[in-house]
N, C-alpha and C positions, 0 to 999 in steps of 0.2 A: 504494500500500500504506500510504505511511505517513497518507495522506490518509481511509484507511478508517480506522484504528483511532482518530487525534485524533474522527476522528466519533462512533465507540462511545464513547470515554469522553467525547464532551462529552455526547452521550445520554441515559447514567449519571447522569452528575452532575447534571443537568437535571433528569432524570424527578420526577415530584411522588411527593412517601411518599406510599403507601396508608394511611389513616388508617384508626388502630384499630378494631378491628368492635365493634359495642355488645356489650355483658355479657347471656348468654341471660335469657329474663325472672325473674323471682322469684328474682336472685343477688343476697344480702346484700353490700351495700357500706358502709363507711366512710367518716367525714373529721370533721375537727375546723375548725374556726371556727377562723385566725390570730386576729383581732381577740378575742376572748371568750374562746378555749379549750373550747367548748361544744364534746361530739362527738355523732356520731346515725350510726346505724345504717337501714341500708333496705332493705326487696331490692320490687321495684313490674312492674307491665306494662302496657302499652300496652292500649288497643283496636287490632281491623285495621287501623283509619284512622291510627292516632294522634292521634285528636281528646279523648280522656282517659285518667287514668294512674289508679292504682291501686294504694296506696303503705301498706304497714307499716311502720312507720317506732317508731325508738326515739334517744329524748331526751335525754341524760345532762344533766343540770342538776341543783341542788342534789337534787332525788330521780328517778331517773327513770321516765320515764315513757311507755307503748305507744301508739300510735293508728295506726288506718287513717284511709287520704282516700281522696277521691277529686278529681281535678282534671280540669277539662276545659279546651279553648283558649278557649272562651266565657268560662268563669269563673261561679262563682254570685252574687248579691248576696248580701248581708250581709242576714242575717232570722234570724227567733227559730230555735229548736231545731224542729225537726219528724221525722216519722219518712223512715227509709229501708231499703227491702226490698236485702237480698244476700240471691239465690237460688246455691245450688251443684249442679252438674251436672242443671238443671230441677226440683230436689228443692222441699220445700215451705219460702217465703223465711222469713228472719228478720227481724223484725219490728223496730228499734230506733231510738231517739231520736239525732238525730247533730246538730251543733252546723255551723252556717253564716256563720261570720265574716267571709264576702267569699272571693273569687276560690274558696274549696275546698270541701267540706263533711267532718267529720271525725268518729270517735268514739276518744273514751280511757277510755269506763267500764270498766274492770277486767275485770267478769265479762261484758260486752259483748267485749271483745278477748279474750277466753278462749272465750267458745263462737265468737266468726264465724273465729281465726283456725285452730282446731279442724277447725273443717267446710272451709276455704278450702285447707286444708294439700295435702290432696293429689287437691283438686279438678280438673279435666278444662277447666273452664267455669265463671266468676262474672257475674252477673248484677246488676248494682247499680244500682236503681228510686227516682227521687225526686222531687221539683218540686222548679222553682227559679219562684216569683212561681206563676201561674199553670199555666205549662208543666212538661208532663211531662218526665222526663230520664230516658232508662233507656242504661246501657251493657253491653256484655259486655267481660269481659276473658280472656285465657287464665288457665288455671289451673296451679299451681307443678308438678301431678303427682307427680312423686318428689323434687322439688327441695329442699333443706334449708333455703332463702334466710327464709323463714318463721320456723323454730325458730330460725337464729342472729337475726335483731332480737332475738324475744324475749330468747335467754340474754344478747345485749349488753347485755339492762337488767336482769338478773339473775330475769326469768321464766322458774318452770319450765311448760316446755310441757304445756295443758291443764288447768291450775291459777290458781285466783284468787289474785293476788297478794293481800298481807295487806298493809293498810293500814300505811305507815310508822308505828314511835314515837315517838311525843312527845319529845325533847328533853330529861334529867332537868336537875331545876332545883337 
């Protein structure tokens, strides 16, 4: 008897924790940078595979500032700006210039993150088409549905949803 129960609790105490379950897709998350104090806001999804991610993300640095990415485990080269199609639920794609500084490709044009993150909101299905050098890239990712993860990035950088932010003012001198 007494040899059973020292068993259960050496068991117990052994057993490995179940590690936390990831955050459902398109859930705005936080964190701030120890080192800098820089915070950023995101809520992002996978592909099926997990071979690229799919990220709204918000900035706070001295003004902040919106962008989608996109990443994959390949990574892009670093090449000029070129275009990149998001289609939502097989509708007809959006056409936009998005900037490719290595490993990601990215867009922060204002009224460019106001209309894709518009259309992406409560999308089923995104579709995101592009080259990297020669080759073609297209991925899908799940779409946020009903999810809110969307509007909070934006309100963390003080965008109203659907609305072109208004360029910061100048500094008075």
């Amino acid at each position: 008897m007494m040899i059973s129960i020292l068993f259960a609790l050496l068991q117990s105490t052994t057993a490995a924790a179940t590690p936390a379950a990831p955050p459902p897709p398109w859930t705005a998350m936080s964190r701030t940078d120890a080192a800098s104090g820089i915070s950023s806001t995101s809520a992002f999804a996978f592909t099926s595979d997990h071979s690229a991610r799919l990220v709204v993300r918000c900035d706070r640095v001295a003004e902040p500032v919106v962008s989608i990415q996109m990443r994959t485990k390949a990574g892009f080269a670093a090449g000029d700006d070129h275009i990149v199609s998001v289609s939502v639920d097989g509708g007809t794609p959006i056409d936009s210039t998005w900037e490719f500084p290595g490993t990601a490709t990215m867009n922060r044009e204002p009224s460019t993150i106001t209309q894709l993150t518009v259309a992406m909101n409560s999308a089923k299905s995104i579709t995101v088409t592009t080259t990297d050098g020669t080759a073609s890239v297209s991925q899908i990712f799940p779409g946020p549905g009903a999810s809110a993860g969307i509007k909070d990035v934006l309100s963390a950088c003080g965008y109203e949803f659907g609305v072109v932010p208004q360029p910061a003012k100048p500094a008075a001198k």
